[in-house]
Each structure stands twice: as C-alpha cells, then as structure tokens.
C-alpha positions as CSV (number, residue, x, y, z in Angstrom):
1,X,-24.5,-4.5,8.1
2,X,-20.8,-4.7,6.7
3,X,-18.8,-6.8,8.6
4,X,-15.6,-5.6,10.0
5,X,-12.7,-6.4,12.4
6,X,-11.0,-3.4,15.0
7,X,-7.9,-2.5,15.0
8,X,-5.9,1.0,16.0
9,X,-3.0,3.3,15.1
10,X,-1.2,5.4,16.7
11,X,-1.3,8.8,14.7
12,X,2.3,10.9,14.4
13,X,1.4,14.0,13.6
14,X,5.1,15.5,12.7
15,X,5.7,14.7,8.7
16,X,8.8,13.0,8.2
17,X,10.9,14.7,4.8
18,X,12.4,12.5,2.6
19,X,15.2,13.9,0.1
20,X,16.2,11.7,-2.6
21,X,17.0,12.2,-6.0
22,X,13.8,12.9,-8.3
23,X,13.4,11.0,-11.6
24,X,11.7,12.7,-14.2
25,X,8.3,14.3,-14.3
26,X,5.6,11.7,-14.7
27,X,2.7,11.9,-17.3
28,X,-0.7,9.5,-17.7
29,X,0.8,6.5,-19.9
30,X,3.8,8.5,-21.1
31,X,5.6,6.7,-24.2
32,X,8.7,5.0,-23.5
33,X,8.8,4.5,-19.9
34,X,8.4,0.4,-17.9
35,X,5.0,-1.2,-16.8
36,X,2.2,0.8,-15.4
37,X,3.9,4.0,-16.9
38,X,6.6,3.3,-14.2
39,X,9.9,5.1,-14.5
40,X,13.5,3.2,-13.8
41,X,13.5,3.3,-10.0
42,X,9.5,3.3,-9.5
43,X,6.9,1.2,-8.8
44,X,2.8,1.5,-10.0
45,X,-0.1,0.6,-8.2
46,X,-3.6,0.3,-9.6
47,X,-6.0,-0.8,-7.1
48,X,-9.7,-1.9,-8.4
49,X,-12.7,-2.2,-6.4
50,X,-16.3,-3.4,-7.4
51,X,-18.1,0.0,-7.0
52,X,-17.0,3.6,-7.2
53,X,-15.2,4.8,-4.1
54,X,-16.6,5.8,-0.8
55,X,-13.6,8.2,0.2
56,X,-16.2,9.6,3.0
57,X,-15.9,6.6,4.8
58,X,-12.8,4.4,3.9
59,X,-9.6,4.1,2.6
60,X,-8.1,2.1,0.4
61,X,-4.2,0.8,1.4
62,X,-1.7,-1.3,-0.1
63,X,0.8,-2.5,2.9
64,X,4.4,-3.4,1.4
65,X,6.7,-5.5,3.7
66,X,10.1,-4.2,2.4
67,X,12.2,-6.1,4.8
68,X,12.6,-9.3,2.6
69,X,11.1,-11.4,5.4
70,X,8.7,-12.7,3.3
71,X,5.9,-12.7,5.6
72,X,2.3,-11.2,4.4
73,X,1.0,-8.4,5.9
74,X,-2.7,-9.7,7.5
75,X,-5.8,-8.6,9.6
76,X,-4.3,-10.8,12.7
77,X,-2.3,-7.9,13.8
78,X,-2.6,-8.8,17.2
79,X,-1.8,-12.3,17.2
80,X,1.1,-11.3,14.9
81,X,2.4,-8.2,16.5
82,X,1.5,-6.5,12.6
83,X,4.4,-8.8,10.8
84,X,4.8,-7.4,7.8
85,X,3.8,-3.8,8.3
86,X,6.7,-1.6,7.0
87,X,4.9,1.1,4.5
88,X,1.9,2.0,2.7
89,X,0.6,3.5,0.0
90,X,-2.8,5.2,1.1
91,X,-6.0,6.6,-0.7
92,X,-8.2,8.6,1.9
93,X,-10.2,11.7,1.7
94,X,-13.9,13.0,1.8
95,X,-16.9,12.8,-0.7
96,X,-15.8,13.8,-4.1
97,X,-12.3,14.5,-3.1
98,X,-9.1,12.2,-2.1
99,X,-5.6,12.4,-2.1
100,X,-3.2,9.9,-1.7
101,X,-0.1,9.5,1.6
102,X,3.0,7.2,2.0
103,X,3.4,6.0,5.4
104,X,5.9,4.3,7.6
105,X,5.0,1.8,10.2
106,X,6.7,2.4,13.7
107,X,6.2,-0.5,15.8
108,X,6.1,-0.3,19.3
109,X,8.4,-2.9,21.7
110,X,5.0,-3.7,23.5
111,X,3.0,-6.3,21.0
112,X,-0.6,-4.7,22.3
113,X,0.3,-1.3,21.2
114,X,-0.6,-0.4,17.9
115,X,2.7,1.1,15.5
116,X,2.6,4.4,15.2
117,X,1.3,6.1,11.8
118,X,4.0,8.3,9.9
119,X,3.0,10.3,6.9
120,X,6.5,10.6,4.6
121,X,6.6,13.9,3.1
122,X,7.1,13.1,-0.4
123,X,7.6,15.8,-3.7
124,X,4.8,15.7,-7.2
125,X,7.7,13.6,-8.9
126,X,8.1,11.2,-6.2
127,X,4.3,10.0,-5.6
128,X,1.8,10.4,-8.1
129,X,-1.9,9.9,-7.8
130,X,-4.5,9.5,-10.2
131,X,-8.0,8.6,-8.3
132,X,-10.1,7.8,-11.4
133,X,-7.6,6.1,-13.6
134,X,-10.3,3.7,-15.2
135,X,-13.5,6.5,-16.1
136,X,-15.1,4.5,-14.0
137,X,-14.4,5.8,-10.1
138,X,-13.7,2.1,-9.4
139,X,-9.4,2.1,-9.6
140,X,-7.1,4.7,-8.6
141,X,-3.4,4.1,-9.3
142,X,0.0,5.8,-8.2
143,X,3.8,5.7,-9.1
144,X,5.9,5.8,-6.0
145,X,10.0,6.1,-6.1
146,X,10.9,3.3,-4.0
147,X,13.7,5.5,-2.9
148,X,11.0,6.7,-0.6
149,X,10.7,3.0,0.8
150,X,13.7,3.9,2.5
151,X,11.6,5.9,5.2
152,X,11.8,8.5,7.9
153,X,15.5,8.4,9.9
154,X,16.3,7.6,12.6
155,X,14.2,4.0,11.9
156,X,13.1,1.8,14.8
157,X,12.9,-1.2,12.1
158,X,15.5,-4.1,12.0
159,X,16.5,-2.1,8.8
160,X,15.6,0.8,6.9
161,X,16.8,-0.2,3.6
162,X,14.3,-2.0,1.4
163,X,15.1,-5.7,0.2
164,X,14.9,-7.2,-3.1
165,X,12.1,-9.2,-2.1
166,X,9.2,-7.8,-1.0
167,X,5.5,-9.0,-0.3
168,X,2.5,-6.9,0.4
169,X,-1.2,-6.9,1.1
170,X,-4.0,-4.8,0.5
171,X,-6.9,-3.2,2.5
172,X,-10.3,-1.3,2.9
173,X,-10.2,0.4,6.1
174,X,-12.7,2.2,8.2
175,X,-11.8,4.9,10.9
176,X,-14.6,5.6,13.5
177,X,-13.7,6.7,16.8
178,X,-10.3,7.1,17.2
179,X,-10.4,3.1,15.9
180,X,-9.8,1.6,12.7
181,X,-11.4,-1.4,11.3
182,X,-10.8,-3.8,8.4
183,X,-13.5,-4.2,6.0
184,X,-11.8,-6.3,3.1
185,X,-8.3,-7.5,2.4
186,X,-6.5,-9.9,-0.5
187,X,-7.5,-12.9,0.9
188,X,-10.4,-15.7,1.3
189,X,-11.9,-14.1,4.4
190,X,-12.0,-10.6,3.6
191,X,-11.3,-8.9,6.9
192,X,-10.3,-12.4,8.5
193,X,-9.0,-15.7,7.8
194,X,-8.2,-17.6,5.9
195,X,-5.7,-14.9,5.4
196,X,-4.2,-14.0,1.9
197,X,-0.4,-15.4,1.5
198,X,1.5,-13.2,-1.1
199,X,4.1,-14.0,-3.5
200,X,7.0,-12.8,-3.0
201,X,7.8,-9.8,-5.1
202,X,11.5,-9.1,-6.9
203,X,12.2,-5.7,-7.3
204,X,15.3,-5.9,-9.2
205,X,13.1,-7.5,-12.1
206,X,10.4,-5.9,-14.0
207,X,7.3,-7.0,-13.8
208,X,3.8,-6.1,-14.4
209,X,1.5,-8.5,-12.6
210,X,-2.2,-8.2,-11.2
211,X,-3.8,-10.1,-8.4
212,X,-7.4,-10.8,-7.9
213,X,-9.2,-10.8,-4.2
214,X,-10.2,-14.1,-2.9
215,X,-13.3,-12.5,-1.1
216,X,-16.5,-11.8,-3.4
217,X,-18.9,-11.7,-0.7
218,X,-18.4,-7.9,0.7
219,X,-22.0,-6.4,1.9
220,X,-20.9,-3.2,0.5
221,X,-19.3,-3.3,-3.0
222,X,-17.3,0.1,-2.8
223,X,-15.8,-1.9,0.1
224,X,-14.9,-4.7,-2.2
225,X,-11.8,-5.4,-3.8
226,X,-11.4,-6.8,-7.2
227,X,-7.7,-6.6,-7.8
228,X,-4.4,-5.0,-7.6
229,X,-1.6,-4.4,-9.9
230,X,1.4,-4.0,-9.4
231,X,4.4,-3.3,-11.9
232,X,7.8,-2.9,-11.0
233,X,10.7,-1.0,-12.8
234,X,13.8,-1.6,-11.7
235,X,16.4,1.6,-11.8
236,X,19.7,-0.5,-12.9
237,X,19.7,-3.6,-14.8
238,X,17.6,-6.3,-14.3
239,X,19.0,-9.2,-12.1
240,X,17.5,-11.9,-10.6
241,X,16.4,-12.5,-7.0
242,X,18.4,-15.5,-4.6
C-alpha cells in the first residue's frame, strides 16, 4: 500500500475574479517569447512524474510562497501552521480528463484549522494548461500571469502583493473523504521528512531551471515525482534580487 500522510482543507466554494491586464494569446513553443514559452510577465511550469497520470485519484500541485519569507512550503502543516502556503497551481480531474485551477490559501487565526481553499477565476490568456506536454502522459505544464499571484481581495495574508523572491514546493495529493493526504513531495521523505528546502526563486530575473525529487522510493509510480521546471520571465527589465 502507498504510504501517505492526512491532511484537510477547507473548500470555498464562491470563485474569486481576478481582472488584470492580459498579455498576448499563448501558443505550444511559440517563437520569440522567454523560457518555457513564457511571455514577459509569466511564469511556466512543467511538472514530471515517473508514470502516466492517475487524475482519478490524485492531483498534482505546485505550492508557491509569494511572500518573500523564504520559508518552503512542507507536509508538517501542522507543526508549522502551513508556512509557506500562499498559492497553487493545480492539476485535478477524472480518468482521461483534467483541467488545471489557481488557488489562494486563506489561513485561518486558529493553527489546527486547515486554510481555506479558493479557486481564482482566471481568463484562456492568463493560465494555460497543456496535460500531455511530453507524448508521454507523464508531464503537464502551464503558463500563469503572475499578475494572478496577486489573489482574491480583500486578502487575510500579511500582504497580497507577491515578492521578488519566492520559494515553492510541489505535491501529489489524494482526496478521500472529505480529507486530503500527501503522497509525494520535493523532498528526501516523500510525504514526510526530511522535508525538501527550496531555493529561493527571483522573479525579476529570468530563468529556466528544473529540480529533481529527492524521493525514488514511491509504491505507486504515477504518484512519483521526477521533476519540476520552472522558468521565469520577468515583464520589465531584468534586475537582480537583494
């Protein structure tokens, strides 16, 4: 049996809208444009796993922490209150199907209540998904506007407006129950520790960078995570982090 560790959200169910200005249309690979295919302002995620996707049973997250407190988003969400859970960029669905969400984090004053889930409502030309972007059913990859990083208003965060530096995480979840559980994450103990420290990201550089799970000993394979990517185009000129 795959091992996991329980955990639990708290599910808003009212979309938060986000209006920002729209870059331009994005196309697989298009010629011209920053890493991943990025356009100025975006960011591109490809996220690998050893087998093809089980979308009827998981779902595959990258957690950002946008608030430039460089602390890595783990599996010890209760011992850390979820530090480091600001936003994600989601891939769910059902067997042969999946789409992908943004989400916003909405932690709760009381550490042993879970942060609420918010979906951001998000336009074609602001999140992109491609779930077979190898031929292989074993990466999907998106191109987000960080603009949408700024999340739903009014925010109960210490600040709604992304930093420079961010740091981030990534997970295979299961839901069962009205629970969720961890099955993998970046780091040496998949769902537990040792825990997966990430480097801290600057987003007003570009940057196209891919970073290789620690764990290689998931039960099931279409839970395991090879690597992520992540490249980073910034909108105005490049400058360099503090």
């Amino acid at each position: 049996m795959i091992r996991r560790l329980s955990f639990g959200f708290i599910v808003v169910l009212v979309t938060a809208f986000i209006v920002v200005a729209c870059g331009r249309q994005v196309t697989p690979n298009p010629p011209g444009l920053g890493p991943g295919g990025a356009p100025p302002g975006y960011v591109a995620i490809h996220f690998d796993v050893q087998s093809p996707f089980n979308f009827s049973n998981y779902q595959y997250m990258i957690v950002l922490n946008t608030s430039g407190n460089g602390v890595t988003p783990s599996t010890d969400t209760i011992q850390t209150n979820w530090a480091g859970y600001y936003f994600a960029l989601v891939a769910l669905g059902t067997a042969g199907t999946s789409n992908a969400e943004a989400v916003q984090f909405f932690r709760n004053q009381n550490p042993h209540i879970p942060p609420a889930w918010v979906k951001l409502g998000t336009t074609p030309n602001q999140l992109t998904y491609n779930p077979n972007s190898n031929g292989q059913g074993t990466e999907w990859s998106m191109i987000a506007q960080k603009a949408i990083f700024k999340g739903a208003s009014p925010s109960p965060s210490p600040s709604a407006t992304p930093n420079n530096i961010w740091t981030f995480n990534a997970f295979v979840t299961e839901a069962s129950q009205g629970q969720w559980y961890f099955l993998d994450s970046m780091g040496a103990g998949g769902f537990t520790d040792p825990q997966f420290n990430s480097p801290k990201l600057c987003m007003t550089e570009p940057f196209d960078n891919t970073y290789f799970a620690l764990d290689t000993q998931i039960s099931d394979p279409t839970a395991e995570i090879v690597s992520v990517e992540i490249s980073n185009n910034p909108a105005a000129s490049p400058s360099p982090c503090p």
